[in-house]
N, C-alpha and C positions, 0 to 999 in steps of 0.2 A: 865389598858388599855393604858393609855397614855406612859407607861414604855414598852411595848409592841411597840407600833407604834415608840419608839425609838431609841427601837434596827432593827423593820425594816427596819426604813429608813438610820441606821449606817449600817447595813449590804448590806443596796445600795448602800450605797457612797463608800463602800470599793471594794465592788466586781466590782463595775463602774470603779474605776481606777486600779484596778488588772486585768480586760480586755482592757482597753486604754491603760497602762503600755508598755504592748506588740503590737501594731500599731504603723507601719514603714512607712516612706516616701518614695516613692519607686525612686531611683537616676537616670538621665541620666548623662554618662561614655561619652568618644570621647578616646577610644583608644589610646592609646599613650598619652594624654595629648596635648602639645601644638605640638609635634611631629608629629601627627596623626599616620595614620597605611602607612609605608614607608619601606624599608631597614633602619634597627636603627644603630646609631652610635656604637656600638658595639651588639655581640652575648644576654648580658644582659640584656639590656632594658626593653624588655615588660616585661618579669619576675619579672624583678626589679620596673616596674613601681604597675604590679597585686597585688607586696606584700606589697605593700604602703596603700591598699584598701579592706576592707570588700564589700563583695558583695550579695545582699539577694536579694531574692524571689521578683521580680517585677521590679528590675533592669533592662536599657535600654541602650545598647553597638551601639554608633554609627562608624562602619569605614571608616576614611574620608583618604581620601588621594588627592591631586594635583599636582601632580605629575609624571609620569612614569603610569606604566600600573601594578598593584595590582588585588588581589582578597585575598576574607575574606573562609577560605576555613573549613569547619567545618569537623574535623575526626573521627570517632569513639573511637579507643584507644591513651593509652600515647605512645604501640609502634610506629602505627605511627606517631604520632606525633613527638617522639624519630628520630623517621627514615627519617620525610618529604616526607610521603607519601601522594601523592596529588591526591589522590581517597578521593572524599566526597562532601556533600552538599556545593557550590561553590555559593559565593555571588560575583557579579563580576562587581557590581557599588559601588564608591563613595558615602559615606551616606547611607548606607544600615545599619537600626537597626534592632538589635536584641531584643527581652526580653525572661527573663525566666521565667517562672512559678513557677518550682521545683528545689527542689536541687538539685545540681548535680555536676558535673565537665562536660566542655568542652573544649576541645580541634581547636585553627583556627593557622591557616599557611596561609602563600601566596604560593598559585601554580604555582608563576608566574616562570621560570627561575630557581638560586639559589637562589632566595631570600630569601625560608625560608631556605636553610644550611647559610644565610649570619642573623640570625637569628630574620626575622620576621615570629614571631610565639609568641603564649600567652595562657598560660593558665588560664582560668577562672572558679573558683568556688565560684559556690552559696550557702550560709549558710556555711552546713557542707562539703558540696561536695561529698554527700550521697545520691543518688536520692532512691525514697521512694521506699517502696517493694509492693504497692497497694496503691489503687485511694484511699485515706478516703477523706470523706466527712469534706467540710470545713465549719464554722459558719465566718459569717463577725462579726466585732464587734458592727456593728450596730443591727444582729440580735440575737446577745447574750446577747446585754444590754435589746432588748427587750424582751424578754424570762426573764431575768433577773427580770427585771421591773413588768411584767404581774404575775409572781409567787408571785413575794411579795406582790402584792394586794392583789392577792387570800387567800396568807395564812393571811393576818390582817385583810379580807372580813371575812374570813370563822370562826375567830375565836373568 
C-alpha cells in the first residue's frame, strides 16, 4: 500500500511539471523597439528587428508611433505584402494592440504614402507560423493538473 501511494504521488509530481514545463508568459512587443512603427532607417529593419524575437500564442504587438501620420495595415498574403498592397484590415491609431491566438504568420504594412516601398512593413510569426487546420479543443493547465490530480485519487481510492 504505502509503495503504491508512492508511486502515485511521484507520478504526480512528474506529470505536474511535464504540463508546467510547457506554460508560456504571454509577452507585450512595441514594434519597432525604441523606434516604434515609423518609416525605418533603412528597407531592413523591422525584418531585422522580428528575427531578433520568438513570438508565441498570446503575444501582444503594440503600434506606436509619434510622429507623421501611419497605419498598421494587416494583408492577407506575402504577395501583397511583397508588392505593398494596401488593401486589408487597417488599424489607423497610435497604440493600437494586437494579440494572437494561433499560429500563424501575418503580414502589416503602412498604407500610408510610400512608406511601406521606403520599408515599413513586418512580418510576424507566431510559433510555427502554421495556422492550425481545425478548432481542437484546448485544456489550460490548470484543468489538466486537475484531471490529473482527480484520477490519481481515484485509482489509489479504488485500489
Amino acid at each position: 500500500m504505502a509503495s503504491r501511494l508512492c508511486f502515485n504521488i511521484g507520478f504526480l509530481i512528474v506529470a505536474s511539471v511535464g504540463l508546467l514545463h510547457g506554460a508560456y508568459a504571454a509577452n507585450t512587443y512595441t514594434v519597432g523597439g525604441d523606434l516604434g512603427w515609423i518609416v525605418p532607417p533603412n528597407n531592413t529593419y523591422y525584418e531585422e528587428w522580428a528575427s531578433q524575437r520568438t513570438f508565441q500564442i498570446g503575444d501582444t504587438f503594440v503600434f506606436n508611433w509619434t510622429t507623421g501620420t501611419h497605419t498598421a495595415t494587416e494583408v492577407s498574403t506575402k504577395e501583397e505584402y511583397d508588392n505593398c498592397t494596401k488593401m486589408g484590415m487597417i488599424l489607423a491609431f497610435a497604440g493600437v494592440q494586437v494579440t494572437f491566438n494561433e499560429n500563424g504568420t501575418h503580414y502589416f504594412l503602412c498604407s500610408e504614402g510610400t512608406h511601406c516601398e521606403q520599408g515599413q512593413k513586418m512580418i510576424i510569426k507566431i510559433g510555427d507560423g502554421i495556422p492550425p487546420s481545425f478548432a481542437a479543443p484546448s485544456l489550460t493547465a490548470a484543468a489538466a493538473l486537475s484531471a490529473l490530480f482527480f484520477s490519481t485519487l481515484a485509482i489509489f481510492f479504488l485500489n
